[in-house]
C-alpha positions in Angstrom: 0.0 0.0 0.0 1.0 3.7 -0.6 2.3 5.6 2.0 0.3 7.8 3.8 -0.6 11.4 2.5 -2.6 14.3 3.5 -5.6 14.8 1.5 -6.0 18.2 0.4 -9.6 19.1 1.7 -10.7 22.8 1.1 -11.3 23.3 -2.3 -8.8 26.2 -2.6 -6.5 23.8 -1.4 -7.7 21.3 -4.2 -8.0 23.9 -7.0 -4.2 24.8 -6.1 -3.1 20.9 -6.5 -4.9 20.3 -9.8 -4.1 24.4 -10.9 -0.1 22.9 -10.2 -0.5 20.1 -12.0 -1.9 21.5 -15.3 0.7 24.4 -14.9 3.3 21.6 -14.3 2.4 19.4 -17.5 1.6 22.9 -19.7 5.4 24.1 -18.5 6.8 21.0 -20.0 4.5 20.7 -23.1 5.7 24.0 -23.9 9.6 23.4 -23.5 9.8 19.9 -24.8 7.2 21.4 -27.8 9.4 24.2 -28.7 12.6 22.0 -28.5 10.5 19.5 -30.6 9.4 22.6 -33.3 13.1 23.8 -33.5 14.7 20.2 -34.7 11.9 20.2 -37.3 10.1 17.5 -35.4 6.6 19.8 -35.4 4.3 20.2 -32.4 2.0 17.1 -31.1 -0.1 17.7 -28.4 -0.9 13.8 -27.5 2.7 12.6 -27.6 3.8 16.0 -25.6 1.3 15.4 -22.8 2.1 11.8 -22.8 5.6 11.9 -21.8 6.8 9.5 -18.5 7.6 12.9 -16.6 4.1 14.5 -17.3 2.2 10.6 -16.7 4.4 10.5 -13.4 3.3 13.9 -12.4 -0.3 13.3 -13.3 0.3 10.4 -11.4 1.3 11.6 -8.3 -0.9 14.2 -7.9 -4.1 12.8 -9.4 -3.6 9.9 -6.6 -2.8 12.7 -3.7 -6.2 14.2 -4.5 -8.5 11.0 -4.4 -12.1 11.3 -5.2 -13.4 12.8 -7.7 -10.0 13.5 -10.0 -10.0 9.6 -10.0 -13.5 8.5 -10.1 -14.1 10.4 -13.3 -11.5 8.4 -15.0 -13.6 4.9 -14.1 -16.6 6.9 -15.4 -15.0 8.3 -18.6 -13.4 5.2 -19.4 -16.1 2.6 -18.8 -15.0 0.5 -20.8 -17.8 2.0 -23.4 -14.9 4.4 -23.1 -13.1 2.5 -26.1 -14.9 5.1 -28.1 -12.1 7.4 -26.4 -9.0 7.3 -28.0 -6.2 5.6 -26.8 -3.9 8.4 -25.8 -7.1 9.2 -23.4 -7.6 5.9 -22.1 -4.1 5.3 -21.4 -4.3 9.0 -19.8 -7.6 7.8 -17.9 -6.0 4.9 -16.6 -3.7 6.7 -13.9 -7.1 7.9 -12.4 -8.2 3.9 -11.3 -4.8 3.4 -9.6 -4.9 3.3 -5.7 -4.6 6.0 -3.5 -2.2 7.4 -0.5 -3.6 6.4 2.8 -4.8 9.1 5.3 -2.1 10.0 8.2 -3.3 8.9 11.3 -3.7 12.7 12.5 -6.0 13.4 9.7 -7.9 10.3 10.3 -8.5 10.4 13.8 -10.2 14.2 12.5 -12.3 12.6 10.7 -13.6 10.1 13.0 -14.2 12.3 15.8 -16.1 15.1 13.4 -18.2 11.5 12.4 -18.7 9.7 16.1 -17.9 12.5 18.2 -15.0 12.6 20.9 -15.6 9.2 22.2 -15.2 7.5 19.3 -12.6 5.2 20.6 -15.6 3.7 22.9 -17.8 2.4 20.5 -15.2 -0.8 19.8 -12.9 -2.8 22.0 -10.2 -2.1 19.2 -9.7 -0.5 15.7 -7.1 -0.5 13.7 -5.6 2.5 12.5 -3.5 1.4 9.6 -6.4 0.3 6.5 -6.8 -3.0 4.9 -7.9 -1.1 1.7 -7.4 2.0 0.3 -9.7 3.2 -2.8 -10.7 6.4 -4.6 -12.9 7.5 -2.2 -12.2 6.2 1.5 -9.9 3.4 2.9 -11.2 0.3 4.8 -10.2 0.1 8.6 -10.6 -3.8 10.8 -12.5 -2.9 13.9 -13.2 -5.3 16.8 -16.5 -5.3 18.7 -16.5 -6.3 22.7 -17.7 -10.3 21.5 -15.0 -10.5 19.0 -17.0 -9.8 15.7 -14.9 -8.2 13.4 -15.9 -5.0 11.4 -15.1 -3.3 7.9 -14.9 0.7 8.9 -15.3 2.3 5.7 -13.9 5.8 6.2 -14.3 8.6 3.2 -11.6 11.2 2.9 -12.1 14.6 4.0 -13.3 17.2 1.5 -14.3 14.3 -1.4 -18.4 15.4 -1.2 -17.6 19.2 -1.0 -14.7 19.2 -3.9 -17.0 16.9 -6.6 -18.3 19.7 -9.0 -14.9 21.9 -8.6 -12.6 18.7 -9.0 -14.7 17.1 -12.2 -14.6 20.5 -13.8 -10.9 21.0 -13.4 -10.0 17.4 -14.8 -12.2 17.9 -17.8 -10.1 21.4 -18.6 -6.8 19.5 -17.9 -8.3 16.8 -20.8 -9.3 19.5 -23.1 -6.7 22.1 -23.1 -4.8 18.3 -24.0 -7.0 18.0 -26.7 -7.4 14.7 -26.0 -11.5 14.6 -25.7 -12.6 14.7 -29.2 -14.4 18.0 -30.6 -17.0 16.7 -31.9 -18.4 14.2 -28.7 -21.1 15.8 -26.8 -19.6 14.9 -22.8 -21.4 17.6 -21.4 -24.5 14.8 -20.7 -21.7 12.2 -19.4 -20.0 15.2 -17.2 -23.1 16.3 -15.3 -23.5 12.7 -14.6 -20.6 12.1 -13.8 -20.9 14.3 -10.9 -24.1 13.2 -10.0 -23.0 9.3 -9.5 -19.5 10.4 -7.1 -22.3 12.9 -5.0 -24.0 9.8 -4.7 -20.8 7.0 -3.8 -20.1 10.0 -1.6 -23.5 9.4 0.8 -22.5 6.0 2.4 -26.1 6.2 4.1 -27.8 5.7 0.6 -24.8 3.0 -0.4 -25.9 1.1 3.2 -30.0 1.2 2.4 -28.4 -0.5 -1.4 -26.5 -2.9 0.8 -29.0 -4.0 2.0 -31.9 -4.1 -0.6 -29.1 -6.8 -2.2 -28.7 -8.6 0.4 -32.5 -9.1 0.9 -32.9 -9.8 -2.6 -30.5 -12.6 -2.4 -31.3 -13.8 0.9 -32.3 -17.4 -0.6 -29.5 -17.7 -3.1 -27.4 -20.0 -2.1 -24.6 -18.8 -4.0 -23.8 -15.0 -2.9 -22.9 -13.2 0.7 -23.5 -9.7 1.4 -22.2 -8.5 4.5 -24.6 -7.2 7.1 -24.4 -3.2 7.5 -24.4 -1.7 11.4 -26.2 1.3 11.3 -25.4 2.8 14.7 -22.2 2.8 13.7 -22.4 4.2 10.2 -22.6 8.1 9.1 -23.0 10.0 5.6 -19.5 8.8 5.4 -18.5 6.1 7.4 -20.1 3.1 6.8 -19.1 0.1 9.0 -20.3 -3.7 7.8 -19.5 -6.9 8.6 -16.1 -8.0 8.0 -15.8 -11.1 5.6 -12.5 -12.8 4.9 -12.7 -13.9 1.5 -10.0 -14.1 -1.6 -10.1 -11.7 -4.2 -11.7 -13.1 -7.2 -9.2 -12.8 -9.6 -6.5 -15.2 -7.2 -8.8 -18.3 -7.5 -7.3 -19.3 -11.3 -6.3 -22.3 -9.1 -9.0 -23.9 -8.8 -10.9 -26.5 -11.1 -12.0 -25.0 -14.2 -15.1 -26.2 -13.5 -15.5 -24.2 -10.2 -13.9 -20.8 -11.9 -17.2 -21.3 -14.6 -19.4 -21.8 -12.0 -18.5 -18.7 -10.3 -18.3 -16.2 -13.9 -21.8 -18.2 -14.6 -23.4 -17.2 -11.2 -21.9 -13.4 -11.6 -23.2 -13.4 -15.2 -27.0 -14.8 -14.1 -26.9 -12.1 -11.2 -26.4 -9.4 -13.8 -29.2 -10.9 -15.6 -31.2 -10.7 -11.9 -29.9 -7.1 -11.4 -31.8 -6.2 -15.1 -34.9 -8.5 -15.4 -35.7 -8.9 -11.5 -34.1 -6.7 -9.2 -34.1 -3.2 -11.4 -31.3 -2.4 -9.6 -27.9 -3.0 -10.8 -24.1 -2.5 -9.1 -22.5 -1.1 -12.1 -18.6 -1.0 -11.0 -17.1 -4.3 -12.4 -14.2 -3.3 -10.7 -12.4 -6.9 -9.9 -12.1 -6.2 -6.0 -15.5 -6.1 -5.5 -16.5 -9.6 -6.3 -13.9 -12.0 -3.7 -15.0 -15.7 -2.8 -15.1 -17.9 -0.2 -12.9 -21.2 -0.5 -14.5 -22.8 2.4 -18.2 -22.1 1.7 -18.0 -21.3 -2.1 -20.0 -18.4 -1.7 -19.0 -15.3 -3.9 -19.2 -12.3 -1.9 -20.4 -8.5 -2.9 -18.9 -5.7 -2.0 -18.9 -1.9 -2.9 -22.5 -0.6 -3.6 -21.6 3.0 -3.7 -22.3 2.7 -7.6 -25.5 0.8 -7.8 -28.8 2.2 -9.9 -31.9 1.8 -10.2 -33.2 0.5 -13.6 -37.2 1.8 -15.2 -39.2 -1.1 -16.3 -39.2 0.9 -19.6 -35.4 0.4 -19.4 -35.4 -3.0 -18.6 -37.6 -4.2 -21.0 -35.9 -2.5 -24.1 -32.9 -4.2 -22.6 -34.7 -8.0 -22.7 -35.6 -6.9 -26.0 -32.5 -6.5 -27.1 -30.4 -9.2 -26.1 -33.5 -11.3 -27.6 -32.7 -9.7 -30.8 -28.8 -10.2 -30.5 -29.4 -14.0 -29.6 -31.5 -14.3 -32.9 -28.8 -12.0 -34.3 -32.1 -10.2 -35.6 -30.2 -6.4 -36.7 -34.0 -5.2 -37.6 -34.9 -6.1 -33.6 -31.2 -5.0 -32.5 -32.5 -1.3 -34.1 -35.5 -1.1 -32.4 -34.5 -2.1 -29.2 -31.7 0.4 -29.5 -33.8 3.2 -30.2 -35.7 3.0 -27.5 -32.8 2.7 -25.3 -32.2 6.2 -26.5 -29.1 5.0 -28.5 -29.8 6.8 -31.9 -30.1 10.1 -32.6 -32.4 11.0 -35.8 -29.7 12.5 -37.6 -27.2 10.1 -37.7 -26.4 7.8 -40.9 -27.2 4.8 -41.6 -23.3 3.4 -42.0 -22.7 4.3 -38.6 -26.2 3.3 -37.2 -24.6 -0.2 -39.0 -21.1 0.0 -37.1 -22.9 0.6 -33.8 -25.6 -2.7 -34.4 -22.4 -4.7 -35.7 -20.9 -3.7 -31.9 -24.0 -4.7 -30.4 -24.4 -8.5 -31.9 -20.8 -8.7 -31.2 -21.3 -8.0 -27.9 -24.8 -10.6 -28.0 -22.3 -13.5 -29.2 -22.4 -15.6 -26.1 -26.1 -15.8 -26.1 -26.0 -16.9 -29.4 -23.4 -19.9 -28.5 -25.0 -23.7 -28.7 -24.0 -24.8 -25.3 -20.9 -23.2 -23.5 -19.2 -20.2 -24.7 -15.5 -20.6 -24.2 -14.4 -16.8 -22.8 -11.3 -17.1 -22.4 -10.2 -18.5 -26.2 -13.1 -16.6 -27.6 -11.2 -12.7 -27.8 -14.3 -11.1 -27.2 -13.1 -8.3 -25.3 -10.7 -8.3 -28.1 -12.9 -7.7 -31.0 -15.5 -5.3 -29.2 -12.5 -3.2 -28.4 -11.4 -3.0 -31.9 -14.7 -2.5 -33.3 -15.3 0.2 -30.5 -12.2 1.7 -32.1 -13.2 1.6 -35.8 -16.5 3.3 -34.7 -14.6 5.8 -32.9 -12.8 6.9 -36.2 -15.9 8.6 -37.4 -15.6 11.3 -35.5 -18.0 13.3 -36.9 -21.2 10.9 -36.3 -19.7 10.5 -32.7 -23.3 10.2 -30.3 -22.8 10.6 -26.5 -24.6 7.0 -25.5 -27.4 7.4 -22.9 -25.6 7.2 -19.5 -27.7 4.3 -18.2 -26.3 2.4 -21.1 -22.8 3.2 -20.2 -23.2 1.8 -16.7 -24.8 -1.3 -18.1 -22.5 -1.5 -20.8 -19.7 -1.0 -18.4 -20.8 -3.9 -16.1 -21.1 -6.2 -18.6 -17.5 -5.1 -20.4 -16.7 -5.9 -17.0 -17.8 -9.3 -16.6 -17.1 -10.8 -19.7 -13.1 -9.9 -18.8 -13.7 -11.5 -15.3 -14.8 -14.6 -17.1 -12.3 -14.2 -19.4 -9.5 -13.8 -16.7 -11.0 -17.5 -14.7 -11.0 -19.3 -18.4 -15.1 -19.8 -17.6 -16.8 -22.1 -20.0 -21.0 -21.0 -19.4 -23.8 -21.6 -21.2 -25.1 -18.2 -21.8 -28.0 -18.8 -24.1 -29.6 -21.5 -21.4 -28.8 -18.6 -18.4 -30.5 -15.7 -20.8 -33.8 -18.0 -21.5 -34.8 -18.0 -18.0 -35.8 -14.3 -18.2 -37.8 -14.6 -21.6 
C-alpha cells in the first residue's frame, strides 16, 4: 500500500493541486514542444502530454487528490470508453490506480467530526493502519467487545464538498490536452458524472443499497452480502461486517469447473440485477467480487455505484439481447432506439457499425451450449470495433448514460470470465428471463 498522504480538503487547497498540476504538464508541453518545433520534429499535443515525466506527475498528484479527480477516470473510461482514444484511455488509466492512505492525525479528525470525541468507545479495538485503500475512502478492521470483526469504511475529508470543482478541473486538464474529441457531446456524461460520485459519496444511501441486495438474495445459495451496522455508520462512514474472502481474480487455481461456476453465477446475477431486481451495481471493478474457498459463496462488496433500472429500461434491454441471440439487426435497431441510442440525424453506415458492436457483444447468447471466454477474444474484438466506430468522429453520439453503466458492467464481466478461463452456457442462463 501507498504511504500515507494528506488529502487536500478545502477546495482552494484542491484547486491549487490540480491548478499545479496542469501548470506543471503545460510548463513541460511547452519546452519539450518548442525544442520538438526547433529540430523540425513539429508540435504534437498527445505525444507531448504523454511523456513519462508529465504521466508520473499526473500520477502523483491525481492519486494525492483522491475522489473525484479519480472516479471520473472509471466513469469516462467505462470500458464504453473504447470510443475514447487511446492516448485518453491510457491518460484515464492513472485515475483507477490506488490511493495514498490518510495520516493517522488526519484520520482520527475525521472520526471524531463523524462519532464525536468518544469515538474510541464504540469498539474494543480499531485499527488505524487500513486493509484497503480506494478512490474515495480506505477500509479500517475494527473489533467489537464479542470479538466480531468489522469493515470501517472511512471517506476522505473534502471528497463530497470538492465533486463539482474537481470534475470540472480534470475535464479542462483533458481538453486544453485535446485529448477529448471536438465533436463528442460529454457535457451529458460530465453532469453525470458528478451526480454518481455525490452519490458513492453518501454511504447512508450505499448502506440502504446494501441492504436491498442482500435481501434480494437472501435465498440464493450462491452470494454473501455483509450485514451493515447502522449505529455505527454516518454519511460517510459506513461500517459492515467483516468477511475474509479471496479476491476473485487469485482463484485461477481452482478447477476450471468451479472458476465457470462462479463467472456463470456473476453473469446470471447481472441478468437478476436487469430482469428482476431493477437495480444493478455497475462498478465491475475486480475487487468487488472475492470468494469464499470454504463455503464457495461469492461475496459482494462496494454498492456506492448501484442504480436503479425503469421497467421501460429493462424491457428495451430484454428486447435486445433477444434480438442479439436471434442475431435479428432489424430487432437489434428497435430495441436500440428505444434505449435512446440513436439520434435522428445520424447515418445509416454508422447506425450499421454501432448494431455490428452490439451482436458482437450478443455472441455468447448466441453460443450452442458453452461459450469458451477465455479462447473466444471477445473483449478483443469489441474493443477493436469500439475503435473503428470511434474513427468517425464526426457521427460521434454521447450514448445514454444508463447504457454506459450497463454497458460497463457487462465489459466488466465478460473480462472476469475471461481472466478465470469460464466455459457458461449463456443462451440457457438468458432464457430464463424470456
Amino acid at each position: 500500500m501507498a504511504a500515507p498522504r494528506t488529502v487536500p480538503t478545502s477546495r482552494l487547497s484542491r484547486f491549487a493541486k490540480l491548478g499545479s498540476l496542469a501548470t506543471g504538464v503545460a510548463t513541460n508541453m511547452l519546452v519539450d514542444g518548442a525544442k520538438s518545433a526547433l529540430t523540425g520534429k513539429g508540435w504534437d499535443n498527445k505525444s507531448l502530454l504523454l511523456q513519462p515525466k508529465n504521466i508520473e506527475k499526473l500520477a502523483t498528484q491525481l492519486s494525492h487528490l483522491r475522489g473525484a479527480a479519480m472516479k471520473l477516470g472509471q466513469l469516462l473510461s467505462m470500458d464504453a470508453g473504447d470510443l475514447l482514444s487511446p492516448e485518453l484511455a491510457q491518460l484515464l488509466a492513472l485515475l483507477r490506480s490506488d490511493a495514498n492512505p490518510m495520516p493517522h492525525k488526519q484520520l482520527v479528525e475525521v472520526l471524531k467530526e463523524q462519532w464525536g470525541d468518544e469515538w474510541l468507545a464504540r469498539f474494543s479495538h480499531i485499527e488505524l493502519r487500513p486493509f484497503a485503500a480506494a478512490s474515495i475512502g480506505q477500509v479500517h478492521l475494527a473489533y467489537r467487545e464479542n470479538g466480531d470483526q468489522l469493515a470501517v469504511k472511512i471517506q476522505y475529508p473534502g471528497i463530497a464538498k470538492s465533486v463539482v470543482s474537481d470534475v470540472d478541473n480534470v475535464i479542462s486538464l483533458l481538453t486544453i490536452s485535446r485529448l477529448l474529441p471536438k465533436d463528442l457531446n460529454i457535457k451529458p456524461l460530465i453532469s453525470e458524472a458528478k451526480a454518481q460520485l455525490l452519490a458513492e459519496a453518501d454511504y447512508k444511501r450505499e448502506a440502504q443499497y446494501l441492504i436491498r441486495y442482500k435481501n434480494a438474495l437472501a435465498s440464493n445459495p450462491h452470494f454473501k452480502v455483509p450485514n451493515v451496522y447502522p449505529e455505527h455508520s454516518t454519511q460517510q462512514v459506513l461500517t459492515m461486517e467483516y468477511i475474509k474472502a479471496e479476491p476473485i481474480e487469485s482463484i485461477t487455481e481452482l478447477p476450471d469447473s468451479q472458476k465457470s461456476f462462479v463467472a456463470e453465477q456473476l453473469i446470471d446475477l447481472f441478468f437478476k440485477e436487469m430482469f428482476e431486481f431493477k437495480l444493478i451495481q455497475t462498478d465491475p471493478n475486480f475487487a468487488n467480487f472475492h470468494y469464499q474457498l470454504e463455503t464457495q459463496k461469492i461475496v459482494l462488496f462496494d454498492f456506492g455505484a448501484t442504480r436503479e433500472i425503469s421497467t421501460e429500461l429493462s424491457l428495451a434491454y430484454l428486447a435486445l439481447f433477444k434480438a442479439g441471440s436471434e442475431n435479428n439487426r432489424e430487432g437489434v435497431l428497435k430495441a436500440a432506439s428505444h434505449i435512446g441510442y440513436f439520434k435522428n440525424d445520424l447515418v445509416d453506415e454508422y447506425k450499421n457499425n454501432v448494431i455490428d458492436l452490439f451482436l458482437m457483444a450478443c455472441e455468447p447468447l448466441r453460443a450452442e451450449g458453452e461459450f469458451d471466454f477465455k479462447n473466444s477474444e471477445l473483449a478483443l474484438k469489441i474493443k477493436n470495433a469500439g475503435l473503428a466506430l470511434s474513427a468517425q468522429s464526426q457521427q460521434w453520439h454521447t450514448p445514454p448514460v444508463d447504457a454506459l453503466f450497463i454497458h460497463r458492467k457487462l465489459a466488466g464481466l465478460y473480462l472476469i470470465a475471461a481472466r478465470l478461463g469460464a466455459k457458461i452456457d449463456v443462451k440457457t442462463l438468458f432464457q430464463h428471463y424470456l
